[in-house]
VOVEX-562299 format. One record per residue: residue in one letter; y, x, z of N, C-alpha, C, O in turn. Coordinates in steps of 0.001 Angstrom, whole numbers, plus 524288, in hexadecimal, padded with zeros to 5 digits. Layout:
<rs>
AYXZYXZYXZYXZ
...
</rs>
This chain:
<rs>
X30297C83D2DB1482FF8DC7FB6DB3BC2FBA4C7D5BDAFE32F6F8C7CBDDB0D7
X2FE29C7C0CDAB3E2F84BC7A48DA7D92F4D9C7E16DA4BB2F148C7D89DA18E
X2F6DEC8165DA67E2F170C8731DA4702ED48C858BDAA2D2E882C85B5DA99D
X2EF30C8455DAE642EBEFC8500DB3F32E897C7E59DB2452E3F4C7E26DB386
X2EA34C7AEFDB0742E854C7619DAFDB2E569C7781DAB8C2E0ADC7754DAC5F
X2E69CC78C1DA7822E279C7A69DA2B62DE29C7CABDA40F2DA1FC7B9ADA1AD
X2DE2EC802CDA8132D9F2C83C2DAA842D724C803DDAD642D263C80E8DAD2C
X2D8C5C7C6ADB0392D6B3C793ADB49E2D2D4C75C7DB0662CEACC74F9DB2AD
X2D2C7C7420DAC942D161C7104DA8A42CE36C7244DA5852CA44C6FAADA4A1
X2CF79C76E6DA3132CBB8C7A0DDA02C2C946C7F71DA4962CB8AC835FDA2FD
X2C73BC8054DA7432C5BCC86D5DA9932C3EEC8907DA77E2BFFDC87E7DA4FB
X2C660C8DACDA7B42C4B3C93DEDA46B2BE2BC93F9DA6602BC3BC92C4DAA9C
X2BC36C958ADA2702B5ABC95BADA52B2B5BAC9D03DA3142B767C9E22D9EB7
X2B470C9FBFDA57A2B381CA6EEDA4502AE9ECA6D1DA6172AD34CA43DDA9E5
X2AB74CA9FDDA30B2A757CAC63DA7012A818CB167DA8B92AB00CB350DA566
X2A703CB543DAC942A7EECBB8DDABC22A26ACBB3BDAF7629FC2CB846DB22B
X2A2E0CC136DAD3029D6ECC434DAC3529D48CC618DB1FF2A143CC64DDB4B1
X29874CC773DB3BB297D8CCA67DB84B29A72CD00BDB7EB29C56CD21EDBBD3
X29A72CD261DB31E29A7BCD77CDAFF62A07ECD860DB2122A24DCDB76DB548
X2A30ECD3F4DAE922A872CD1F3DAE642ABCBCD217DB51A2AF6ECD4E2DB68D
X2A881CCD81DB8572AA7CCCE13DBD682A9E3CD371DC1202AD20CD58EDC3FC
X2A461CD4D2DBFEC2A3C1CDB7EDC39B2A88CCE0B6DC1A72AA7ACE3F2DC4A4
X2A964CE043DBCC12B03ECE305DB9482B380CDFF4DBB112B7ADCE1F4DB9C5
X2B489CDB9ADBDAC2BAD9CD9F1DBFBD2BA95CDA55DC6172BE8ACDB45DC8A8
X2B5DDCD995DC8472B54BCDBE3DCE382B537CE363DCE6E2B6C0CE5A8DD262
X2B395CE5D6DCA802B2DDCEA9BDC9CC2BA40CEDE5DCA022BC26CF117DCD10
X2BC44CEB65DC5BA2C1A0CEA8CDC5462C380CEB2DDCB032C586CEEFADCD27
X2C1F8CE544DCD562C6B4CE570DD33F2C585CE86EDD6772C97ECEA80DD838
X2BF83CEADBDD9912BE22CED98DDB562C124CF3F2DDA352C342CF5CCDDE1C
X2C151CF64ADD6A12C4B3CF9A4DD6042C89CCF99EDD58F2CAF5CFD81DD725
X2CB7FCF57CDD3442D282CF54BDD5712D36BCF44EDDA872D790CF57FDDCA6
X2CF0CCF1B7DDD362D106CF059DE35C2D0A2CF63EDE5EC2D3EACF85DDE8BA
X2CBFCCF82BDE4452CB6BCFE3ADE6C72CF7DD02B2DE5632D19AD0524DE8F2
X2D093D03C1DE0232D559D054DDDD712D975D02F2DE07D2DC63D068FDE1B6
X2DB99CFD8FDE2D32E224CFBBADE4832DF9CCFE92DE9C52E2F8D01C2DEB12
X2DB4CCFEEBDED612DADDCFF99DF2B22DB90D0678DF2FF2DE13D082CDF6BA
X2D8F3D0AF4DEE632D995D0DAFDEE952DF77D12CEDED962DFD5D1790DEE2A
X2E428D0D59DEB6B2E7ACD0E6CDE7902EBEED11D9DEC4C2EC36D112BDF10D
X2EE66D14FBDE96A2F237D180ADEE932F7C1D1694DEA4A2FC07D1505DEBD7
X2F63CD1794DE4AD2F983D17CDDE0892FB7CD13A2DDE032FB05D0F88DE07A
X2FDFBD1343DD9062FE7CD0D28DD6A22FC7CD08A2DD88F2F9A8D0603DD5AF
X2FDB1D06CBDDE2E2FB1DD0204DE0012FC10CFCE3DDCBC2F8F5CF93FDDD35
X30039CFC88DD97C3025ACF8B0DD7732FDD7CF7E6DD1EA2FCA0CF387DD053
X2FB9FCFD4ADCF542F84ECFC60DCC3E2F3A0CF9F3DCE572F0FECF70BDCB90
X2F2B3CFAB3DD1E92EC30CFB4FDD56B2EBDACF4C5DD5F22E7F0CF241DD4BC
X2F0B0CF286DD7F92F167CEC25DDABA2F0BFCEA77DD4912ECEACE81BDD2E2
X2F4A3CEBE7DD1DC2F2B6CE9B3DCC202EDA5CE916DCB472EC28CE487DCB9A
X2EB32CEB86DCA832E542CED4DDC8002E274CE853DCCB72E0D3CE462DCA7F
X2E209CE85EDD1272E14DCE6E4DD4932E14ACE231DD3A72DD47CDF94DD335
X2E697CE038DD32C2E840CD8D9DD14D2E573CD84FDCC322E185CD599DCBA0
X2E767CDAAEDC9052E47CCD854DC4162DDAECD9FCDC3812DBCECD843DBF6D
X2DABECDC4CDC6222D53FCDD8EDC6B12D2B5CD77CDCA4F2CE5ACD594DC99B
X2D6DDCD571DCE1E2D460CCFCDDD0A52D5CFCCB68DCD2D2D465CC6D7DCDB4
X2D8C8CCD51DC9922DB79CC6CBDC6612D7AACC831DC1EA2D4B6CC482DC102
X2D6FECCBA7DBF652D21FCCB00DBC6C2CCC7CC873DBE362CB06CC47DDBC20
X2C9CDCCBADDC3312C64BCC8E1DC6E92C680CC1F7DC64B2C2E0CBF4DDC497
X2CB98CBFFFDC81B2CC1ACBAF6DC9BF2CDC0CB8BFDC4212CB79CB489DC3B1
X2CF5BCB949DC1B22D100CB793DBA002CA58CB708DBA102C7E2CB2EADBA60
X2C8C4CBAFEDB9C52C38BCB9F4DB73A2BD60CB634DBA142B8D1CB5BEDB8A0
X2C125CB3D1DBF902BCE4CAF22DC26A2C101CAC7BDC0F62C48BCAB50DC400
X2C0EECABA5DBD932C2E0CA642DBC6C2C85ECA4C7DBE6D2C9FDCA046DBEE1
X2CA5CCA820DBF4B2D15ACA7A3DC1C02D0DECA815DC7DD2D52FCA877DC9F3
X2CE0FCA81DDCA272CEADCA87FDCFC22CE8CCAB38DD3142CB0ECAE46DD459
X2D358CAA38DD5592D535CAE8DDD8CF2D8E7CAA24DDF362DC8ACA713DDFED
X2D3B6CAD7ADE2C22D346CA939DE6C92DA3ACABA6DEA992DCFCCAF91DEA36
X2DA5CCA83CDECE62DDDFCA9FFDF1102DDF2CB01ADF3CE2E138CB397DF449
X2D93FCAF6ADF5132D75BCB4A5DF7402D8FACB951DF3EC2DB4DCBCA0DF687
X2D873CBA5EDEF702D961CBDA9DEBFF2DE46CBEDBDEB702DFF7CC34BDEC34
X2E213CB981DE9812E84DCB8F7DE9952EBDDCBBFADEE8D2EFDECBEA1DEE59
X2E7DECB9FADF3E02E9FECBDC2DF8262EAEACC1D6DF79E2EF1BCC3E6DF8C2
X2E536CC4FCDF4C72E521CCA82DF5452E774CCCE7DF0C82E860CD19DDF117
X2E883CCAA0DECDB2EBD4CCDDBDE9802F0A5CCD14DEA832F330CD127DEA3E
X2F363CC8E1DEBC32F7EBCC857DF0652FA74CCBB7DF2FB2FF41CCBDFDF2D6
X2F65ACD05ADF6F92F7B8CD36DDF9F52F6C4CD96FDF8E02F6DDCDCFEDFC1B
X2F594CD9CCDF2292F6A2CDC5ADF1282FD5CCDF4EDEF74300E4CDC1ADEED6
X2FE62CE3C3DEEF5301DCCE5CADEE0230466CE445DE78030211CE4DCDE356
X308FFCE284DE83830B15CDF97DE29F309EDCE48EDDF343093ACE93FDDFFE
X30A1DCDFEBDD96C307BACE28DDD59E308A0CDF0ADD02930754CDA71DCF9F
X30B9ECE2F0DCB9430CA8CDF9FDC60F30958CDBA4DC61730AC3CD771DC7F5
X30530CDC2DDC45D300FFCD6E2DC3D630137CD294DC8132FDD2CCF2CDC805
X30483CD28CDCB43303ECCCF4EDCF773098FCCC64DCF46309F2CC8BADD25D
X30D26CCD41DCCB53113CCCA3DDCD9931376CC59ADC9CA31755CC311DCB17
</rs>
């Protein structure tokens, strides 16, 4: 709780690069296509998958809307997720 109040007090200021964001949308675009195309190791694919949107959302600044939480939600469980 006072790491979340420290943050509230002080905010992380990042800048990222256009360069930077088009490589972490580049990223999810092919793991989403890779988990949609996957017949095999699905459990790797959802991995790659979860951690390719938590990078995305780490790097705006922590946010990760409801909407998002849904959809990784209903994905198929996965190490990184528990």
């Amino acid at each position: 709780m006072n790491h979340c109040i420290l943050l509230q007090e002080r905010p992380i200021k990042q800048t990222i690069t256009r360069e930077a964001l088009t490589l972490l949308l580049d990223t999810f675009y092919n793991e989403a296509e890779s988990f949609l195309l996957s017949q095999v190791e699905l459990p790797l694919h959802v991995e790659r998958l979860v951690q390719s949107v938590k990078a995305l959302c780490s790097s705006l600044a922590a946010v990760e809307t409801p909407d998002v939480t849904a959809a990784l939600n209903q994905l198929p469980a996965c190490p990184c997720r528990r």
